[in-house]
VMD Tcl script that draws the C-alpha trace (Angstrom):
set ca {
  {-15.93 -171.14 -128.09}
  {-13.46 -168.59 -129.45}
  {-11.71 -169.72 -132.58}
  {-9.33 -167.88 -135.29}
  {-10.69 -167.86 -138.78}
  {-8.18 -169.08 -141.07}
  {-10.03 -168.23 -144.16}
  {-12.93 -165.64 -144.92}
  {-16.21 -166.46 -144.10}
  {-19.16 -165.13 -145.15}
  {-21.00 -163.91 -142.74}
  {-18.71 -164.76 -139.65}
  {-15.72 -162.62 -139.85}
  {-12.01 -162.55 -142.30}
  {-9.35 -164.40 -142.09}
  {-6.95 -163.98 -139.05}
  {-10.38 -162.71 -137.18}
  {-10.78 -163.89 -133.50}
  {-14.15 -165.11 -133.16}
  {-16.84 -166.05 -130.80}
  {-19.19 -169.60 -131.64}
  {-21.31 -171.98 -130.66}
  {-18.65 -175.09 -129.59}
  {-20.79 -177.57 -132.15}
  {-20.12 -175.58 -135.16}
  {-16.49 -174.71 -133.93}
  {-15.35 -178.19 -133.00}
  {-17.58 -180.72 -135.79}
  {-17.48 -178.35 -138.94}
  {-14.80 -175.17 -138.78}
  {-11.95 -176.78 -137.29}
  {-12.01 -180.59 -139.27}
  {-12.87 -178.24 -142.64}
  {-9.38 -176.37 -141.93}
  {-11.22 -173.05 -141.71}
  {-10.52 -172.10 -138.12}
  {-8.14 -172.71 -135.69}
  {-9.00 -172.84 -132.30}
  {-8.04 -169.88 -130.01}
  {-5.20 -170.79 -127.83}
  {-2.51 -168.38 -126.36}
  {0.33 -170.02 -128.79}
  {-2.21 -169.66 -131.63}
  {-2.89 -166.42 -131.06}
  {0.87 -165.22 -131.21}
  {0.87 -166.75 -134.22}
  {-1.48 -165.40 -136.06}
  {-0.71 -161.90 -134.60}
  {2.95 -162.38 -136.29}
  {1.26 -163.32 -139.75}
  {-0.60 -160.15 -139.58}
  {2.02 -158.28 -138.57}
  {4.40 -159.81 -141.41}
  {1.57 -159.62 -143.86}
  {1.33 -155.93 -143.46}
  {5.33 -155.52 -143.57}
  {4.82 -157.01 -147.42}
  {1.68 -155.88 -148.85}
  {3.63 -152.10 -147.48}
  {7.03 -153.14 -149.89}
  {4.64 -154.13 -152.47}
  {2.57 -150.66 -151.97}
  {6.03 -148.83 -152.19}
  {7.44 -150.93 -155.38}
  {4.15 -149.90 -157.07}
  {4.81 -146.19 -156.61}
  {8.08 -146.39 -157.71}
  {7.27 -148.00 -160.89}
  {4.37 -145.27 -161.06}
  {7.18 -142.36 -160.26}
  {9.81 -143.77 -162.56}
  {7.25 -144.10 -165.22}
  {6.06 -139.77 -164.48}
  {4.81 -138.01 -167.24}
  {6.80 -140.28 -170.48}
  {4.61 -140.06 -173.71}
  {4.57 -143.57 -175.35}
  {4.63 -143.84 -179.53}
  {2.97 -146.69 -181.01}
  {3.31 -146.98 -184.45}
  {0.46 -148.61 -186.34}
  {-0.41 -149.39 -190.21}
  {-3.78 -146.87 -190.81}
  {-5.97 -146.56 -193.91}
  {-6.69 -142.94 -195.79}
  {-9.39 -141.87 -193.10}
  {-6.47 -142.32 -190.22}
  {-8.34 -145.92 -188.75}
  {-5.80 -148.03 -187.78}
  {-5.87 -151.84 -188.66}
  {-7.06 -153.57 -185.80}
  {-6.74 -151.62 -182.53}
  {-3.98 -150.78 -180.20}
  {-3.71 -153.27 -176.95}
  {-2.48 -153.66 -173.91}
  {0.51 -155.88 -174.95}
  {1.54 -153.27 -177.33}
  {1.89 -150.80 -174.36}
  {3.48 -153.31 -172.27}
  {6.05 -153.14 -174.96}
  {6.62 -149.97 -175.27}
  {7.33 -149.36 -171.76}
  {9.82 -152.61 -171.47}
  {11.41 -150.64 -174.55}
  {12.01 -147.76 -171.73}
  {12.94 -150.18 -169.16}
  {9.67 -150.25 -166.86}
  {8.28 -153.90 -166.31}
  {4.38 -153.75 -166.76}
  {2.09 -157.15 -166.85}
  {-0.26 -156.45 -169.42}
  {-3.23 -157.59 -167.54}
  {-3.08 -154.30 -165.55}
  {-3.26 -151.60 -168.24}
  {-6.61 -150.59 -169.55}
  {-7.80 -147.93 -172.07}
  {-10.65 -145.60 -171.15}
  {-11.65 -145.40 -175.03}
  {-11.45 -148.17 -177.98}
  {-8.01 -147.42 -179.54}
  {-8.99 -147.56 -183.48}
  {-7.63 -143.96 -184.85}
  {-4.58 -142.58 -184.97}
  {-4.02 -139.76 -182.43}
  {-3.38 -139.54 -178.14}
  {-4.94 -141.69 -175.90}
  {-4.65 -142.68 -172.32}
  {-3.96 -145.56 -170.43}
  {-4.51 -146.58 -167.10}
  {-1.98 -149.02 -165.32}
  {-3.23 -150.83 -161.95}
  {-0.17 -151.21 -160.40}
  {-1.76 -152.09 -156.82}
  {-4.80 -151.75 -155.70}
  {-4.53 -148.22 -154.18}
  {-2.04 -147.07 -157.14}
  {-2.96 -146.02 -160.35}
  {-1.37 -144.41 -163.03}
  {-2.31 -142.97 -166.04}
  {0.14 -143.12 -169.13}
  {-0.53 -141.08 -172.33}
  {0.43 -142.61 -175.44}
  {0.11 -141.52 -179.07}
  {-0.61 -144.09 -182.14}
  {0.79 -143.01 -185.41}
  {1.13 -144.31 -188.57}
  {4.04 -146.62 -188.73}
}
mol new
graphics top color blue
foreach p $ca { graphics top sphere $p radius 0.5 }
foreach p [lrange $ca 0 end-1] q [lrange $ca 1 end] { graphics top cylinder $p $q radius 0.2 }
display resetview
């Protein structure tokens, strides 16, 4: 029985996968569980339209990331921090903080996509990475003085 996976399954194939199994599994467990649909002509145009959409979008998504990654270039960020005699800072440096300082230059970043390579506790240059999409990355440099 040929079927169309509608979600990933271990094992058997990804979603949007056409699919070759034995009738009882297909008709008593994928089908009723809403994991598979079975493989008809009109089903099959279907899903071959999702697919095709899908990749239209995650494309414009790919492209919006580089943008933001272009627009973004070589810009050294400033983060001002309070620091003892020794030049520790108080606290550390985060993510947010760098999510603010680039909505200060008019770049949109969500903070749960920039990470630091090194603990940020000293004053000095650092860099950051930003995940933008899951085949861009960009590294930002930013310095932390005292403030």
């Amino acid at each position: 029985m040929e079927i169309i996976l509608k979600e990933d399954i271990k094992g058997l194939g990804y979603k949007n996968d056409l699919v070759t199994v034995k009738g009882g599994y297909g008709r008593n467990y994928l089908i009723p569980k809403g994991l598979a649909l079975t493989a008809s002509e009109s089903n099959k145009k279907r899903i071959a339209e999702n697919v095709k959409q899908a990749a239209h979008k995650a494309d414009k998504i790919k492209q919006d990331a580089e943008s933001i990654a272009q627009s973004i270039g070589d810009v050294v960020l400033e983060i001002s921090s309070k620091a003892g005699e020794n030049g520790r800072i108080f606290g550390a440096v985060t993510a947010l903080q760098i999510s603010d300082a680039l909505k200060s230059k008019g770049i949109e970043v969500d903070r749960k996509r920039i990470s630091f390579k090194t603990p940020v506790k000293t004053l000095g240059d650092y860099q950051a990475v930003l995940d933008l999409h899951r085949e861009v990355q960009h590294e930002v440099s930013f310095k932390v003085v005292e403030g």
